[in-house]
C-alpha distance (Angstrom), angle and dihedral (degrees) to the residues before:
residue distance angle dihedral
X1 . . .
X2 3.88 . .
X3 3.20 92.1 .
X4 3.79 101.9 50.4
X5 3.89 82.7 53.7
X6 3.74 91.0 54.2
X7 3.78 90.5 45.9
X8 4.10 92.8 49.8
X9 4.48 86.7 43.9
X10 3.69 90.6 45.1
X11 4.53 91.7 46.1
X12 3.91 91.7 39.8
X13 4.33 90.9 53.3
X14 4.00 81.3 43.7
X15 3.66 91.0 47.2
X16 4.15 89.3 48.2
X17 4.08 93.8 39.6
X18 3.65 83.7 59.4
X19 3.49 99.7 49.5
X20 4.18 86.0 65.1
X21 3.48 131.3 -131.2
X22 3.80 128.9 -127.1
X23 3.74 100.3 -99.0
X24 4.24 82.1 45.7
X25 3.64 91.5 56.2
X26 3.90 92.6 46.4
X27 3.55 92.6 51.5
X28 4.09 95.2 44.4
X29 4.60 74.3 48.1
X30 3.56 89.5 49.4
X31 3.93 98.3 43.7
X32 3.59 92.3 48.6
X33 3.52 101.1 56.4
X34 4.08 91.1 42.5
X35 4.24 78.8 59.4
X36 3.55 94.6 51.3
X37 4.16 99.6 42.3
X38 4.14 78.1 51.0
X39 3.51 91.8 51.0
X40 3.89 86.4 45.9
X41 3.62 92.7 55.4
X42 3.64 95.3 46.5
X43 3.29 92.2 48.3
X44 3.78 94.6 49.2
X45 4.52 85.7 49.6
X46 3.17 89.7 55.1
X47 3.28 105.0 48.2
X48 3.85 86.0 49.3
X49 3.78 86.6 48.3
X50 3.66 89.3 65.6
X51 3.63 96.1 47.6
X52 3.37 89.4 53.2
X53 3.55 87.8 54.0
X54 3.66 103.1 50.7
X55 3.73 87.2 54.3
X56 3.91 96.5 50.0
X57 4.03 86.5 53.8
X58 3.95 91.8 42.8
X59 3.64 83.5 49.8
X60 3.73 93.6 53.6
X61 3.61 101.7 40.1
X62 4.11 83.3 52.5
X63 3.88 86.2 56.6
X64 3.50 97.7 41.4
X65 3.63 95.8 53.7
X66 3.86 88.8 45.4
X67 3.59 80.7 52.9
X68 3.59 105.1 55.8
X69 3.71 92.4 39.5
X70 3.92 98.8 57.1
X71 4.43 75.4 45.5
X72 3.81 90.4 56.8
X73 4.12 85.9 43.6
X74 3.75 94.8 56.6
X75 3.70 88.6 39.5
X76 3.93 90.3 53.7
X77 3.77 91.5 44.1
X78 4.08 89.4 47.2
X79 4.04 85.9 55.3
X80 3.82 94.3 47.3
X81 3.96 96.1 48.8
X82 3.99 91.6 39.3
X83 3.87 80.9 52.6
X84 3.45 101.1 48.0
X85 3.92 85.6 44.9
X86 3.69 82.8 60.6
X87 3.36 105.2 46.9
X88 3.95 94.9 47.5
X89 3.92 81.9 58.1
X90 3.60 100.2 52.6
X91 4.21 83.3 44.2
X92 3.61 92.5 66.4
């Protein structure tokens, strides 16, 4: 029989526990805005995460493209020597 009363003590203070006090439902208050301002914040990085990684590929397609064009320049300027090579052979 003890032991059924300790069972029924030990369900009723689980029963009242659940219930919440005051200070319980301030804390649950207080934790759930402290998750939402983190979820703020994260939101907010990541958005400038992105940003920052839209410009980093801007950034390297910009240098790429100056890239290939100074190629295609030295390529154009390799044809017009190797031609005039050519031509000052075919002169002699």
């Amino acid at each position: 029989m003890r032991i059924l009363i300790t069972a029924a003590a030990a369900f009723g203070a689980l029963s009242l526990a659940a219930c919440g006090s005051p200070a319980e439902k301030a804390a649950d208050q207080k934790a759930d805005a402290i998750e939402a301002q983190g979820e703020q914040t994260a939101d907010s990085l990541e958005k400038q995460a992105e940003v920052a990684k839209d410009t980093a590929e801007a950034q390297g397609e910009a240098k790429a493209d100056a890239l290939n064009e100074k190629a295609d320049q030295v390529e154009q300027a390799a044809d017009a020597k190797a031609d005039a090579v050519e031509k000052a052979a075919d002169g002699h």
